[in-house]
C-alpha positions in Angstrom: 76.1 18.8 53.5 77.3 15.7 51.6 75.2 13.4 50.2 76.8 10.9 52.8 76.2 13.2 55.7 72.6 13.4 54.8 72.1 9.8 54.6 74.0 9.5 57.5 72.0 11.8 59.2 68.8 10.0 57.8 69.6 6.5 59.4 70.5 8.2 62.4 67.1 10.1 63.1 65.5 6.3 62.7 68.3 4.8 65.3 67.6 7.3 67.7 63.8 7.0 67.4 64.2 3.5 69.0 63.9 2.5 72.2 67.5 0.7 73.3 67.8 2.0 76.7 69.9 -0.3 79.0 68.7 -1.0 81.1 65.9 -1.7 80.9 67.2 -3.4 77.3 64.1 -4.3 76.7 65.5 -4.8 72.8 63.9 -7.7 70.9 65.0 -9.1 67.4 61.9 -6.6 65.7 62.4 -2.9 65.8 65.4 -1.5 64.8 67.0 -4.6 63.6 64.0 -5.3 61.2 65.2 -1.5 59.9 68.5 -2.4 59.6 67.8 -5.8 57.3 65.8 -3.3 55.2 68.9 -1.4 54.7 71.8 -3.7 54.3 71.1 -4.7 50.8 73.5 -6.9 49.4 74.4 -8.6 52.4 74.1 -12.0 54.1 72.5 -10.5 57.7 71.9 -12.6 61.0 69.9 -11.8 63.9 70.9 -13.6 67.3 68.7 -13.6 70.5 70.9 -13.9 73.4 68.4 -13.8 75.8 67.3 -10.5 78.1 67.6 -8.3 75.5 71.0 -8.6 74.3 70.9 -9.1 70.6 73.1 -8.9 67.8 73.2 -8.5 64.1 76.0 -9.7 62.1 76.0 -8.5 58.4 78.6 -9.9 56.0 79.0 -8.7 51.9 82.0 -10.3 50.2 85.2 -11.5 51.6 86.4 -8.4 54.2 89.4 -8.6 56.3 88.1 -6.4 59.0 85.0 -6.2 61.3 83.0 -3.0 62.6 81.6 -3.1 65.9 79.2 -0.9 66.8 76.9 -1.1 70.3 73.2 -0.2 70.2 72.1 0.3 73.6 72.4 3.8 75.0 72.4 4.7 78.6 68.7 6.0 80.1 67.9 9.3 79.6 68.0 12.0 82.4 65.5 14.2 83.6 67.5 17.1 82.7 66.2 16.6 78.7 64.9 19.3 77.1 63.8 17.7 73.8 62.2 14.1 73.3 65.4 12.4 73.2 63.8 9.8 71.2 63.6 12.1 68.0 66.8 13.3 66.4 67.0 17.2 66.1 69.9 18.8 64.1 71.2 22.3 64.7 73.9 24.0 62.4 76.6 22.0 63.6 75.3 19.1 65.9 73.4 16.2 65.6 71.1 15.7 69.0 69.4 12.8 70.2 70.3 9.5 72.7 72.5 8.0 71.5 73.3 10.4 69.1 76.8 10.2 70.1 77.1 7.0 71.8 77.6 5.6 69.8 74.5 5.7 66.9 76.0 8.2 64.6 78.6 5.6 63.9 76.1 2.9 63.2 74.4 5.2 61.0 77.6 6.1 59.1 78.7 2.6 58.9 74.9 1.7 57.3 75.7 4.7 54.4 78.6 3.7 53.4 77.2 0.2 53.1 74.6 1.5 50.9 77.0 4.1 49.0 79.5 1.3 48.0 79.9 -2.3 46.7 83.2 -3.6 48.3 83.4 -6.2 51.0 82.1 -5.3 54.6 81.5 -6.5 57.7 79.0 -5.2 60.4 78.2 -6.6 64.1 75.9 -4.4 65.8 75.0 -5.2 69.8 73.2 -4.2 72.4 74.7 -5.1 76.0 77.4 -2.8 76.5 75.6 -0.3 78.8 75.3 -3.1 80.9 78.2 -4.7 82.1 76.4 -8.1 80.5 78.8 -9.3 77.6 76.6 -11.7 76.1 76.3 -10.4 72.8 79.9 -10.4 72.2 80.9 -13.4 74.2 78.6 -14.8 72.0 79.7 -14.0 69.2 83.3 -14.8 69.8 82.2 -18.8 70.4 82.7 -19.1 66.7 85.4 -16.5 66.0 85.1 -15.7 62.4 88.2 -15.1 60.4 89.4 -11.2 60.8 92.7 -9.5 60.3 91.4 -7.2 62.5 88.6 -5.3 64.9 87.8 -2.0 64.8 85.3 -1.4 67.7 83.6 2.2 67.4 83.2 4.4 71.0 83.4 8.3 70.8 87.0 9.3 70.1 87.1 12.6 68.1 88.0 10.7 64.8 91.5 9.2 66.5 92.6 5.8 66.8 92.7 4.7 70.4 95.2 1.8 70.7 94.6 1.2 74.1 92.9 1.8 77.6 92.3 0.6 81.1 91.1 -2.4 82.3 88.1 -1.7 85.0 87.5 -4.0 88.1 85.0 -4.0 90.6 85.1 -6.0 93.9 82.8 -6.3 97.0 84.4 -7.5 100.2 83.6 -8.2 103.9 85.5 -7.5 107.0 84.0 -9.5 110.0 84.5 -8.9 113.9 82.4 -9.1 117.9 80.2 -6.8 118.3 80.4 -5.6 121.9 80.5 -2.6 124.1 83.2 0.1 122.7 84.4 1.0 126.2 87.0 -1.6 126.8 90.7 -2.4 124.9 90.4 -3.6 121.6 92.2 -5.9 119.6 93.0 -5.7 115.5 90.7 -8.3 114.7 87.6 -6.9 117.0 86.0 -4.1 115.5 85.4 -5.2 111.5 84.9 -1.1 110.9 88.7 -0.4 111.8 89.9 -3.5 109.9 88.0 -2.0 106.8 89.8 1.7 107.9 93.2 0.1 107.9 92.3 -1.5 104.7 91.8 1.5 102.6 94.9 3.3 104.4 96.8 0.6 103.4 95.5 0.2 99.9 95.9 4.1 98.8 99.9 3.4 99.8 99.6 0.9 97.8 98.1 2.6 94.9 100.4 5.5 95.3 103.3 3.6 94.9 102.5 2.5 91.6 102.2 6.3 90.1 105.5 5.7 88.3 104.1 3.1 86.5 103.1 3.9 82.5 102.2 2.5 79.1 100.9 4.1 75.9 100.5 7.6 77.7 98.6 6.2 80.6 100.3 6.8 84.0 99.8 5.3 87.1 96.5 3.0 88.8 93.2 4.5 89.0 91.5 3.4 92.0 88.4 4.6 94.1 86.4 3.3 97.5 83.3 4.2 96.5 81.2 2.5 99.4 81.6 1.3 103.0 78.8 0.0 104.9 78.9 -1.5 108.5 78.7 -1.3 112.2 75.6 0.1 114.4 76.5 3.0 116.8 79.2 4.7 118.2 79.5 3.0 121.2 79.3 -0.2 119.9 81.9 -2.5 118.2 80.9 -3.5 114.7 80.2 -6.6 114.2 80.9 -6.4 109.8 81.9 -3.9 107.3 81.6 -4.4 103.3 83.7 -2.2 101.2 82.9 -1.9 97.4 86.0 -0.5 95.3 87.5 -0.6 91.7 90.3 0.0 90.0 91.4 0.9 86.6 94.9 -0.9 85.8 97.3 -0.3 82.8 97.6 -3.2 79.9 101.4 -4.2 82.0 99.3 -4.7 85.1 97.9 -7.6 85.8 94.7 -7.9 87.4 94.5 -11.4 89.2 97.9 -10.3 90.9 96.7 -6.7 91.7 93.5 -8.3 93.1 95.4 -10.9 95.7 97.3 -8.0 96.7 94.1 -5.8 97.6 92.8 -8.9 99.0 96.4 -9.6 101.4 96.5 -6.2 102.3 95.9 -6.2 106.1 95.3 -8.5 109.0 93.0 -10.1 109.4 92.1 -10.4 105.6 88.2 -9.9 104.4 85.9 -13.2 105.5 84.6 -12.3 101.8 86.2 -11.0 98.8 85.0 -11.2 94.9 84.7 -9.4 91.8 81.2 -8.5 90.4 82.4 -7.2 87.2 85.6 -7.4 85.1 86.4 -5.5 81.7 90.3 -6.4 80.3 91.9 -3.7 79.7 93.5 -2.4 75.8 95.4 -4.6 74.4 94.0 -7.6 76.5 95.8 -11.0 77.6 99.5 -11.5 77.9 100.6 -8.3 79.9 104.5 -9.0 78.5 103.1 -9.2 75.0 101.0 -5.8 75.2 103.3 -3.1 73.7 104.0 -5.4 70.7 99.9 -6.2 69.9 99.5 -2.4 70.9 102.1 -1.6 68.1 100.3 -3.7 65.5 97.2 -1.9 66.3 98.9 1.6 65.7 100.5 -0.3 61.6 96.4 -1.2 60.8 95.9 2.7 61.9 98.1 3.9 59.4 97.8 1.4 57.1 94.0 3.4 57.0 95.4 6.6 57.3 93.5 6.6 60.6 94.9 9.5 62.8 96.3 7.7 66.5 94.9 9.3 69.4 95.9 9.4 73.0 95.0 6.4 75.1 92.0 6.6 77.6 90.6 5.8 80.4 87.2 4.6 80.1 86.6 0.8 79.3 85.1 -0.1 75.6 84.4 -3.8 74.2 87.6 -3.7 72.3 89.3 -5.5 74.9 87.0 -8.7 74.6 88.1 -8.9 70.8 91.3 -8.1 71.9 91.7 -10.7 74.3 90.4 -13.3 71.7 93.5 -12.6 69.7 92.4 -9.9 67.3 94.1 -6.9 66.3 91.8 -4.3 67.9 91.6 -0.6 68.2 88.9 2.1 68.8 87.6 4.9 66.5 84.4 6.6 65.9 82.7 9.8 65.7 82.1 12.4 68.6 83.2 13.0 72.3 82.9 10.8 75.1 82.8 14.1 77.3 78.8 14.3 75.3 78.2 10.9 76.2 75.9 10.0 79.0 74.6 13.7 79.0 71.6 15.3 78.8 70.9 16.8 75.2 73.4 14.5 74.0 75.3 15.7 70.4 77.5 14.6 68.0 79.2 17.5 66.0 78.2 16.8 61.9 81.6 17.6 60.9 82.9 14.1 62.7 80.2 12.4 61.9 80.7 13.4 58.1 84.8 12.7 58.6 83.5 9.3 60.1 81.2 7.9 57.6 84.0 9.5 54.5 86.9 7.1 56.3 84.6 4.4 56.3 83.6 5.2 52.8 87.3 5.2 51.6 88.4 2.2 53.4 85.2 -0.1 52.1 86.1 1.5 48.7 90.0 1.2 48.7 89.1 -2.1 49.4 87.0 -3.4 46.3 90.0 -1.6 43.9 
């Protein structure tokens, strides 16, 4: 191994031995952000308590033009463990622990290469994304330093990932009479069959937009993924809540999308609101998206970053995107490892990582 895969590996075996779960995120300002002011020599490093465990730590050397962006908090562990996933175990090719691949490996490499060169670097580390709680980078973007550009690391094999899907989640309420079933009914009665014609009508909906594509993604993810209401059979319900999401391209935009799931049917929901939004990849201005999409994929090979195939899943780089930066995703590992049991990171992208780093921090003092 390299000299920068071993430290690598050696910052990573004392990430992973803390305790950043979320939730519970019981994270304080101690811990493992007292170990990373120990080992960011050389740079001007700020702590910030955002309140219920979302914290950040912004780490500044020189003058740089771009920011890393790293998340700390790692989902809970399963059941299904068969090692103490608090303790980093390595194998011939993998690196194991929680968080291991999501995403601390690339928090480790980034420390390294911090400590293996001299040329200007910026470093935000946070813990809220597990947690669909933005504080940390809300937060942060109140004072929007002065970036060319954001590169937010998630699991993506060592690609560039210029863009992804927005994610939305809603919670709505069909009300009716309750009554006895045996009798005619009209549309509005039963709040059950207005929530039945509901979905029918929204997976039309949805299927008509399969034609739809940008940067390789094709089409609106969508899902109903609970429905809750009436008593018994032979009784009309008296209210129904539905709980869906959808995942829309960068061209779609999501305040229209959500008065059309909202309009769908007659009557419409008695209540209807969203209970988590994430922008999707490039953020903001859906006309303006191929063009900031396209600047993302110049700073990728600019750094001689290779561009990988857009995704699905949601990552904070839309929240710097939607500030106005120039934003794209890279970092070490899969996301199919994430979120598993016996999470891993393989050592030859975590090495690949921490070397592109390495030669971008360095390329940069010349």
């Amino acid at each position: 191994m390299s000299a920068l895969l071993d430290d690598t590996l050696r910052h990573l075996r004392a990430l992973v031995s803390y305790d950043t779960r979320n939730p519970p995120r019981e994270i304080g300002t101690g811990g493992i952000f007292d170990y990373l002011r120990d080992n960011l020599p050389g740079f001007d490093v700020t702590v910030t308590d955002f309140g219920a465990g979302a914290v950040n730590l912004y780490a500044v050397r020189g003058q740089p033009k771009l920011l890393f962006n790293v998340h700390l908090d790692t989902v809970p562990d399963s059941p299904h463990w068969t090692i103490d996933p608090h303790t980093l175990r390595l194998t011939e090719d993998r690196a194991i622990g929680l968080g291991a691949c999501d995403i601390k490996g690339a928090a480790a490499a980034l420390v390294a290469v911090a400590n293996a060169t001299q040329g200007d670097m910026a470093l935000l580390l946070s813990t809220d994304e597990e947690a669909n709680d933005a504080r940390c980078i809300d937060g942060f973007l109140k004072h929007k330093p002065a970036y060319d550009a954001v590169i937010v690391a998630e699991p993506t094999k060592g690609e560039a990932v210029l863009a992804h899907r927005g994610i939305h989640s809603v919670q709505m309420r069909f009300k009716g009479s309750a009554g006895h079933a045996s009798g005619e009914q009209k549309p509005s009665d039963s709040a059950l069959h207005q929530a039945m014609r509901w979905g029918s009508a929204a997976l039309d909906f949805v299927e008509k937009q399969a034609h739809e594509r940008f940067g390789g993604l094709t089409g609106l993810r969508f899902n109903i993924g609970k429905v809750e209401g009436g008593i018994k059979a032979n009784m009309i319900a008296p209210t129904a809540d539905i709980r869906f999401g959808f995942r829309p391209l960068p061209t779609m935009a999501p305040d229209q999308m959500l008065e059309t799931f909202r309009s769908l049917v007659e009557p419409q929901p008695v209540e209807f609101g969203e209970t988590f939004r994430g922008d999707s990849l490039p953020a903001g201005d859906t006309a303006t998206a191929e063009a900031r999409r396209l600047a993302a994929r110049d700073l990728a090979d600019e750094l001689d970053i290779p561009i990988g195939n857009a995704v699905d899943f949601w990552t904070e780089a839309a929240l710097f995107s939607a500030a106005g930066y120039t934003c794209f995703v890279y970092g070490p590992g899969d996301i199919a490892q994430a979120h598993t049991a016996d999470e891993w990171v393989a050592l030859s992208q975590l090495q690949h990582y921490a070397e592109t780093i390495y030669r971008i921090i360095d390329r940069g003092s010349a």
